[in-house]
C-alpha positions as CSV (number, residue, x, y, z in Angstrom):
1,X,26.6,-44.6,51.0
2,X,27.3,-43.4,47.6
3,X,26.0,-39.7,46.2
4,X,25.1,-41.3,42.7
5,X,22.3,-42.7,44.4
6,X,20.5,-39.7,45.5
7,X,20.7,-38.0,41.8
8,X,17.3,-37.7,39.8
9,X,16.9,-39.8,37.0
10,X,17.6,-38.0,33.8
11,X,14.3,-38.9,32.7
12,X,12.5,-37.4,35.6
13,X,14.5,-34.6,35.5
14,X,13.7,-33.4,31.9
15,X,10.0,-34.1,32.7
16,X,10.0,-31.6,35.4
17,X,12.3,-29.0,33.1
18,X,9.9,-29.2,30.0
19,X,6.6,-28.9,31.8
20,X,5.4,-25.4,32.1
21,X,3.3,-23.9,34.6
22,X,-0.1,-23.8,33.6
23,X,-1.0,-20.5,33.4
24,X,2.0,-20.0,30.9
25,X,0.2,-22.7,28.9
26,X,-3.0,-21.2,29.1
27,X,-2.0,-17.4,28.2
28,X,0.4,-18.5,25.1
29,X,-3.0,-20.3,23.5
30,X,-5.0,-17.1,24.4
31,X,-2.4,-14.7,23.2
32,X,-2.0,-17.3,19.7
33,X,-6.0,-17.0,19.2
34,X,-6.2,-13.0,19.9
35,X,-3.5,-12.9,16.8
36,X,-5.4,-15.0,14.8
37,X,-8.8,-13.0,15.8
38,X,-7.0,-9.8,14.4
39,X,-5.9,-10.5,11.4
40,X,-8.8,-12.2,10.3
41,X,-10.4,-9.0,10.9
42,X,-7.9,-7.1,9.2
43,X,-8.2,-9.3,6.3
44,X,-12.5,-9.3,6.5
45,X,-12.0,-5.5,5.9
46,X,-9.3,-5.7,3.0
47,X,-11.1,-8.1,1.7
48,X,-14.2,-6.5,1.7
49,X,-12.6,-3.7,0.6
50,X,-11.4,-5.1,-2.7
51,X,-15.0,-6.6,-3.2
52,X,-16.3,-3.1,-3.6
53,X,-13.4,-1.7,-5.5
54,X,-13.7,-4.8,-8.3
55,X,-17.7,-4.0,-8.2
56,X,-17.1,-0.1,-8.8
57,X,-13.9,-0.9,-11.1
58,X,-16.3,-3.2,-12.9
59,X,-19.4,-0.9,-13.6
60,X,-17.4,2.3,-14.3
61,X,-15.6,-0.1,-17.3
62,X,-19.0,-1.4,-18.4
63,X,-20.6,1.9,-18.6
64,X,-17.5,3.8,-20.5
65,X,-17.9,0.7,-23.1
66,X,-21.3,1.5,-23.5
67,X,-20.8,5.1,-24.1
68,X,-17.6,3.9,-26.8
69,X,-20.3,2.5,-29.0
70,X,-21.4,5.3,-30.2
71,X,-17.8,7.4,-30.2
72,X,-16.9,9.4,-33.4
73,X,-14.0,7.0,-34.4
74,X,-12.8,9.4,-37.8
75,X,-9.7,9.9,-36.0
76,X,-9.3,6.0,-37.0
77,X,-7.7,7.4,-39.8
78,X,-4.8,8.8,-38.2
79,X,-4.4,5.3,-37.4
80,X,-4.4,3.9,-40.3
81,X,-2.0,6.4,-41.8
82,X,0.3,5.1,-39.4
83,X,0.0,1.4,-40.2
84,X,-2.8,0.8,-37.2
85,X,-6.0,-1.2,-39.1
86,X,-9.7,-0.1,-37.8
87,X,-10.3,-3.1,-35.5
88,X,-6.8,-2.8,-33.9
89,X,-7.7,1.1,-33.3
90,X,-11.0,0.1,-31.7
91,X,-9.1,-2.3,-29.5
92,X,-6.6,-0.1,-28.7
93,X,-9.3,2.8,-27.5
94,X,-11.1,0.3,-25.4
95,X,-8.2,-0.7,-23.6
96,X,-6.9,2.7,-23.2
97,X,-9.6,3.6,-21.8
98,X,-9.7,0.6,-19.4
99,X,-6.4,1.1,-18.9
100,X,-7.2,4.6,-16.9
101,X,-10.0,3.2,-14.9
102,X,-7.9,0.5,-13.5
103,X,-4.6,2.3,-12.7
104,X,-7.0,5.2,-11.2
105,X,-8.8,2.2,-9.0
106,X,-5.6,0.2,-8.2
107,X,-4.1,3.3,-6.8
108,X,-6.8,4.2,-4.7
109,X,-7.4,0.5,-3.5
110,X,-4.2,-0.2,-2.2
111,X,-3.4,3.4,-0.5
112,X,-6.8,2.6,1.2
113,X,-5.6,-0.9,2.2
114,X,-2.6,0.3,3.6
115,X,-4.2,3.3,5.6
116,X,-6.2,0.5,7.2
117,X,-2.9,-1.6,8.2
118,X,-1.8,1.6,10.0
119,X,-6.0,2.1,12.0
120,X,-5.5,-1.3,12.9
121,X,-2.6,-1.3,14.7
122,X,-2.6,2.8,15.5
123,X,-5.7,4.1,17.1
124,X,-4.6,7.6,16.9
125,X,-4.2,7.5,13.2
126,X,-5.3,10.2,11.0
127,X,-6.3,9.6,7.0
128,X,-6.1,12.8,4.5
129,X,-5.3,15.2,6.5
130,X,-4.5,18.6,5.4
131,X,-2.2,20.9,6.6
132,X,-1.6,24.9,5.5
133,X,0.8,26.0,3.1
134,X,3.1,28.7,4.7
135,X,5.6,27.9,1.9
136,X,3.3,30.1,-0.5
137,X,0.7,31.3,-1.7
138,X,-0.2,27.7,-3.8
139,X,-2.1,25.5,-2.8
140,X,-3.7,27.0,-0.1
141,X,-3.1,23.4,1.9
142,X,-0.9,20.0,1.8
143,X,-2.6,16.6,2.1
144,X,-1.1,14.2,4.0
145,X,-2.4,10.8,3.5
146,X,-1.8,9.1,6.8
147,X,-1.0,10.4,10.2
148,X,0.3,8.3,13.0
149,X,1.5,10.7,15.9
150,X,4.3,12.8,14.1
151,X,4.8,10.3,11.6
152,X,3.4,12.1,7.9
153,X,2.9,8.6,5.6
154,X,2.3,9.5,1.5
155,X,1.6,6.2,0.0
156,X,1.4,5.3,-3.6
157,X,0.6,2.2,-5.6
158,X,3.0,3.5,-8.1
159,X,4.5,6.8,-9.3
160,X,5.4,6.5,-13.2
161,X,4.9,10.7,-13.0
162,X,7.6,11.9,-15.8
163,X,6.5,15.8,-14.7
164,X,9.5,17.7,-13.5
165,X,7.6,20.1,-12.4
166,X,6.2,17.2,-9.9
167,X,10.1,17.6,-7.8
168,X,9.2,21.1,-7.0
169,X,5.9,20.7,-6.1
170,X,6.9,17.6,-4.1
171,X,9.6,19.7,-2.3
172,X,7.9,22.3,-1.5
173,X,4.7,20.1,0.2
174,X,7.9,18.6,2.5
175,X,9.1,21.3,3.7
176,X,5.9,22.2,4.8
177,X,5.4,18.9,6.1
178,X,8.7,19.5,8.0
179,X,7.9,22.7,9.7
180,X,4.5,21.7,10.7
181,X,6.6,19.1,12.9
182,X,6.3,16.1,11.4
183,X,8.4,13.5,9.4
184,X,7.4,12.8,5.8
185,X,7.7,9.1,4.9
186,X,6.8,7.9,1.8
187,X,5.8,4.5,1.1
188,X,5.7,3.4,-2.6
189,X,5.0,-0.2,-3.2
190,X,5.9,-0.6,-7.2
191,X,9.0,1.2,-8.7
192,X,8.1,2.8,-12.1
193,X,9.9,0.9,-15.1
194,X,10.9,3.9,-17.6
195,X,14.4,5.6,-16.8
196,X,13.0,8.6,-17.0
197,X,10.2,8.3,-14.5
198,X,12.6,6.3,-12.7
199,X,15.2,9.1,-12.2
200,X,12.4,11.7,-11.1
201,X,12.0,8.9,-8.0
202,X,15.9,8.9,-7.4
203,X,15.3,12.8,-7.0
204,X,12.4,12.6,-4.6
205,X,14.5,9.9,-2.8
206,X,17.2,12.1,-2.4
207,X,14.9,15.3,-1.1
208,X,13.1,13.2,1.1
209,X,16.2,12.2,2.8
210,X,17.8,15.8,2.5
211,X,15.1,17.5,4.7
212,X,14.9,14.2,7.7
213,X,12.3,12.4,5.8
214,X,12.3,8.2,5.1
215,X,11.9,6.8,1.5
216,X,10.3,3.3,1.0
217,X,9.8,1.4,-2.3
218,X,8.9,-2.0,-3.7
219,X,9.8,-4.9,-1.1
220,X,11.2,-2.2,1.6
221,X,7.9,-0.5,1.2
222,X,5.4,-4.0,1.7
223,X,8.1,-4.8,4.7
224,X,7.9,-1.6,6.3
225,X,4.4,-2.3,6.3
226,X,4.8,-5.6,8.1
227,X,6.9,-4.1,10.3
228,X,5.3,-1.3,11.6
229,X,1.9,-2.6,11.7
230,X,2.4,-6.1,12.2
231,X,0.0,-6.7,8.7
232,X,1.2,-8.7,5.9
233,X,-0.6,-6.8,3.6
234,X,1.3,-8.3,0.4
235,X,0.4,-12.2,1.8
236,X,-2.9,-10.8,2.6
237,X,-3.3,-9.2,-1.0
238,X,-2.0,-12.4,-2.6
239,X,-4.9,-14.6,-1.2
240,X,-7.1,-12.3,-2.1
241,X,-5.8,-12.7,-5.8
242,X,-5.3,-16.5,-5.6
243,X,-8.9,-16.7,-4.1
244,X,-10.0,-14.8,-7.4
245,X,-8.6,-16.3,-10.4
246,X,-8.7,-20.0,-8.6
247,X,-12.5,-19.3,-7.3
């Protein structure tokens, strides 16, 4: 009798290796749907979120161009000294002044959106939390922004600061940081575009890293996000966005 006879067909035989167990089955759906249940909930809050932010960002605007109409514009002449007509100085005051709400909301928003990436996925987490200042005499207290376990997260939208002043200040609130035990990690998700501002960043960098601390900016600081929260807050920000201008 030959042996070849008693083999499994190949057929058969990649059935039976394919074919999970059902229970398998069963938990890989439940765990694919709980995934899905969380980050819709992450994204209901952002979303939300940036819903109130446009509404506030959007009345604070109306209300400063209401007060405008009725500015003392005589310093228009200045402008037109320099070449700058009346009109264009009117426009030029109104979006100034624009200007300052939105890069005062924009920061806010996203350090908020980011502190919720870190609740979600840390339920220990800590936001503004202040710490003494053994370091001196001012201020009388540090804020951290974030706290998850030992982990000491200060998180900008942008820092375009051209202050030198702002490197000892900076210094000094990390070494506190450091000697109250925890790590300072700062996460800064847009790089400032001037050389000079930029340089003051590449000093920070280089503190932050001198006294054990981590330094994240543009894409290393939206994947350090990902990765340590498991929230695509970029992709989740750029719905958001697509979902406004496209309605």
């Amino acid at each position: 009798m030959s042996i070849a006879r008693f083999k499994f067909p190949p057929r058969a035989v990649n059935r039976r290796q394919s074919q999970p167990a059902s229970g398998q089955k069963v938990f890989m759906v439940s765990e694919i749907m709980c995934y899905n249940e969380n980050m819709s909930n992450i994204f209901d809050k952002i979303n939300k979120l940036a819903g109130e932010y446009a509404a506030n960002l959007k009345r604070a605007i109306g209300e400063r161009s209401e007060e405008m109409k009725s500015d003392d514009n005589s310093h228009h002449l200045i402008y037109q000294v320099l070449g700058i007509s009346d009109k264009e100085g009117t426009l030029i005051d109104e979006y100034q002044n624009k200007g300052r709400f939105l890069y005062k909301y924009a920061g806010s928003f996203l350090e908020e959106a980011a502190i919720l990436c870190f609740e979600h996925k840390h339920s220990e987490a800590k936001r503004k939390i202040r710490i003494p200042n053994t370091q001196g005499s001012r201020p009388k207290t540090f804020e951290i922004d974030c706290l998850v376990g030992n982990d000491a997260y200060e998180i900008k939208w942008r820092d375009a600061t051209t202050d030198g002043d702002h490197i000892t200040k900076e210094h000094t609130r990390l070494k506190q940081i450091k000697s109250s035990g925890y790590t300072p990690i700062r996460i800064m998700f847009y790089y400032p575009n001037r050389s000079q501002a930029a340089k003051i960043q590449q000093t920070l960098e280089t503190i932050y890293y001198g006294v054990g601390g981590q330094y994240y900016y543009g894409d290393k600081a939206w994947d350090y996000v990902k990765n340590n929260t498991g929230v695509d807050l970029l992709g989740l920000l750029e719905k958001i966005a697509a979902k406004n201008i496209n309605g």
